[in-house]
Every structure is written in C-alpha cells, then in structure tokens.
C-alpha positions as CSV (number, residue, x, y, z in Angstrom):
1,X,0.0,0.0,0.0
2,X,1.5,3.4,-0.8
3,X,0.8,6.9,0.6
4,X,-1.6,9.1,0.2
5,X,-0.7,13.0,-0.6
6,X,-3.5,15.7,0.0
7,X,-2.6,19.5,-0.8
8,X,-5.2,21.8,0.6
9,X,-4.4,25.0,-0.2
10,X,-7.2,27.6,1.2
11,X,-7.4,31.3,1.4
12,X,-10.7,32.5,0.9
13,X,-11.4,30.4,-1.5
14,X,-8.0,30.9,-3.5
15,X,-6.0,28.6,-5.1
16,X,-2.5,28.0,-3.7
17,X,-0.6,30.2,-7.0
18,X,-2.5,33.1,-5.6
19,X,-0.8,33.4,-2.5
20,X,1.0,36.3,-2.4
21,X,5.0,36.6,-3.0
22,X,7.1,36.0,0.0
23,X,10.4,37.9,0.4
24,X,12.7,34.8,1.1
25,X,15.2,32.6,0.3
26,X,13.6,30.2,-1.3
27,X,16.5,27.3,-1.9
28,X,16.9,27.4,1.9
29,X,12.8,27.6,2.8
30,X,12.9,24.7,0.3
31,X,15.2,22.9,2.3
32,X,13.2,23.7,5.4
33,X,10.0,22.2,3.6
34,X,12.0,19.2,2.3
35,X,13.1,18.1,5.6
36,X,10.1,18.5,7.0
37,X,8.3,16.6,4.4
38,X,10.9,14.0,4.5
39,X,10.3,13.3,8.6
40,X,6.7,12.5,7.7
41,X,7.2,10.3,5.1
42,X,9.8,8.3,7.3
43,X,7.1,8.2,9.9
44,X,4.5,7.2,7.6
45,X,7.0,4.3,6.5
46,X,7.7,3.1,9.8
47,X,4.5,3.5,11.2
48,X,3.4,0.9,8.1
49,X,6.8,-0.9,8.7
50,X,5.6,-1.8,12.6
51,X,2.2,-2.7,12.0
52,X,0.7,0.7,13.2
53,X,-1.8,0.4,11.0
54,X,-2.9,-3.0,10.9
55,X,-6.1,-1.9,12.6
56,X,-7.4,1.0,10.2
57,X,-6.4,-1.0,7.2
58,X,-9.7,-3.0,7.7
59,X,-11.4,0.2,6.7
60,X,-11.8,0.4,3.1
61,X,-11.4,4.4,2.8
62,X,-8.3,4.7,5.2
63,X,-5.1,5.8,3.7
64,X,-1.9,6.6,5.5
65,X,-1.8,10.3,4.6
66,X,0.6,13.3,4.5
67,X,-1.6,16.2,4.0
68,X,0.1,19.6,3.0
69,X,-2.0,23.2,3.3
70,X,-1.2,26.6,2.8
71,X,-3.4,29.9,3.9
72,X,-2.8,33.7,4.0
73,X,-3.1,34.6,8.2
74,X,-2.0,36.9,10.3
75,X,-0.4,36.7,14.0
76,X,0.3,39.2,16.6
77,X,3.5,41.3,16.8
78,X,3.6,42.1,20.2
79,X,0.3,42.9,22.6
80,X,0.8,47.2,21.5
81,X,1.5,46.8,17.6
82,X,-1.4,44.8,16.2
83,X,-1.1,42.2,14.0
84,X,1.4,41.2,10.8
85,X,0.5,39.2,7.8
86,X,1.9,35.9,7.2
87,X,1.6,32.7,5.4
88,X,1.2,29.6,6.8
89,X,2.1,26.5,6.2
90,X,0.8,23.0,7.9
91,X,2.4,19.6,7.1
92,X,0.8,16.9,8.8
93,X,0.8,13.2,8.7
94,X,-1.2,10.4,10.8
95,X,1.9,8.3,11.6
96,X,2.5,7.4,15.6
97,X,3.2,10.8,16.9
98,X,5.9,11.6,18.5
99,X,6.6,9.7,22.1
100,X,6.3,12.6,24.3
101,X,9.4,11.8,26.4
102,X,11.5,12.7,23.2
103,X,9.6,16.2,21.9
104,X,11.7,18.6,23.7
105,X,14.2,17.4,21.8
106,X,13.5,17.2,18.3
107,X,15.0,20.4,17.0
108,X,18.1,19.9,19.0
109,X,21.4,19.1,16.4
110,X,22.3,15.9,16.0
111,X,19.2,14.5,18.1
112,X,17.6,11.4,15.7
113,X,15.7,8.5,16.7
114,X,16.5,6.9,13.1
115,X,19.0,3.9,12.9
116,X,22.7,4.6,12.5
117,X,23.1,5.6,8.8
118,X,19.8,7.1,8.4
119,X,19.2,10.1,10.1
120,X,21.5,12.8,10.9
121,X,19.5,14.4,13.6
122,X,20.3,17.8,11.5
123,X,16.7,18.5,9.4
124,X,14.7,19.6,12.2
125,X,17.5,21.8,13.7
126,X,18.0,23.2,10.3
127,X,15.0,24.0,9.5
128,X,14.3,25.7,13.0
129,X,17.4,28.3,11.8
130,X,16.6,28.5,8.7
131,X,12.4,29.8,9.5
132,X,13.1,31.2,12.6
133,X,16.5,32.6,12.6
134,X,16.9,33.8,9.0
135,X,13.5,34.6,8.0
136,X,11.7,36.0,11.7
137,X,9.3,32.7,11.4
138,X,8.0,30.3,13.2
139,X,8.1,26.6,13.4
140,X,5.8,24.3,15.8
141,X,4.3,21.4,16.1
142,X,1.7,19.4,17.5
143,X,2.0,15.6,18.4
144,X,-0.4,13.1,19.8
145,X,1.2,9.9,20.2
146,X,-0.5,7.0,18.2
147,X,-2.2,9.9,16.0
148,X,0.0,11.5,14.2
149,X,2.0,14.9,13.7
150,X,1.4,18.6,12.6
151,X,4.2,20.8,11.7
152,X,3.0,24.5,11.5
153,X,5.4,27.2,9.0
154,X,4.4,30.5,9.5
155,X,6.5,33.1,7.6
156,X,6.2,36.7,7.9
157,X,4.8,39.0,4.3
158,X,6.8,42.2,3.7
C-alpha cells in the first residue's frame, strides 16, 4: 500500500498560486519544507513498517496520509503593535506521533531517533534556523502519540 498525498491549499477560497509573494530565500525555505516533508514520510513508513496500521487497514477508505496546506493569516507582533500578515504552512501526517518523552528534543542538532546511517539528527534543527532565525518565522508542532504529527510554517509578508 503506498501513501496518500493531499494538498489543501485555502485562502478564501484561492487557489495556492495566488498566495502572495514572499520575500525569502527560497533554496533554503525549500530545504526547510524538504526536511520537514521528509520526517513525515519516514514516519509514515515506519508506522506501516511496525504494523501501526494494521487496525485501520480494515477500513476500506483509510489511507496513510501526509496532507500539505497553505493559507494567508496573520499573528500578533507584540500585545501594542497589532497584527502582521503571514503565510502559513501545515504539514501533517497520521503516523504514531511523537513519544512525548523525546519532543523537547527534536530540533536539538544531531538529536535522531533513526538507525545509525539514516538520520543525521540535523533537518529539524536546520529547519528551525533557517524559518526562525533567518526569516523572523515560526516553526511548531503538535504531536499526539499513536495519532500523528502537525508541523506549522508561518513566515512573515513584507
């Protein structure tokens, strides 16, 4: 069984070309995205690797899934200076989660959970810089182990 990719790309209604431009560097937000994208797959492949699941596979219209969206937001600057448009972007899959003993930890360098000669334990931390750090973003995420992950982009508009 392979994997199933959703883009869902919403801004009132707007198709994901119409977001507007973003000021950036792209190779490295592309890098950012990559790794990202790459974490989920992995999880998606182990979770079918270990039998995760074996249970919703008896349901006909369950796919393991690595869903992808985009909208136009805004978040606050500070609690005096109102709020700043951004875009954000949500990468989610419905692997295993991660255990909660090891999610302080995930954008730490060098920090993996993958087998010797599979993981660097640098994507994460990379990414972190390279949204926070070079481009005044944010990266989060949400994790319930046994249901899957949530990364959350948001990157600032000029």
């Amino acid at each position: 069984m392979g994997f199933y990719y959703k883009i869902n790309t919403t801004h009132l209604g707007l198709l994901y070309g119409e977001l507007p431009v973003l000021d950036c560097y792209a190779a490295q937000l592309n890098q950012a995205f990559f790794n990202v994208i790459n974490n989920g797959i992995d999880a998606l492949e182990e979770a079918m690797a270990t039998g995760h699941f074996d249970d919703q596979l008896q349901d006909p219209n369950f796919r393991p899934t690595l869903m992808i969206s985009t909208r136009r937001s805004c978040r606050a600057e500070s609690l005096n200076s109102g709020t700043m448009p951004t875009i954000t972007v949500r990468i989610k899959d419905n692997a295993k989660g991660i255990p909660l003993e090891i999610q302080s930890h995930i954008f730490n360098p060098f920090y993996t959970t993958k087998p010797p000669g599979q993981g660097t334990g640098l994507g994460l931390s990379i990414s972190y810089q390279i949204v926070v750090d070079r481009h005044q973003g944010n990266l989060t995420f949400h994790s319930q182990p046994g249901q899957g992950t949530e990364f959350v982009i948001t990157l600032p508009l000029p």
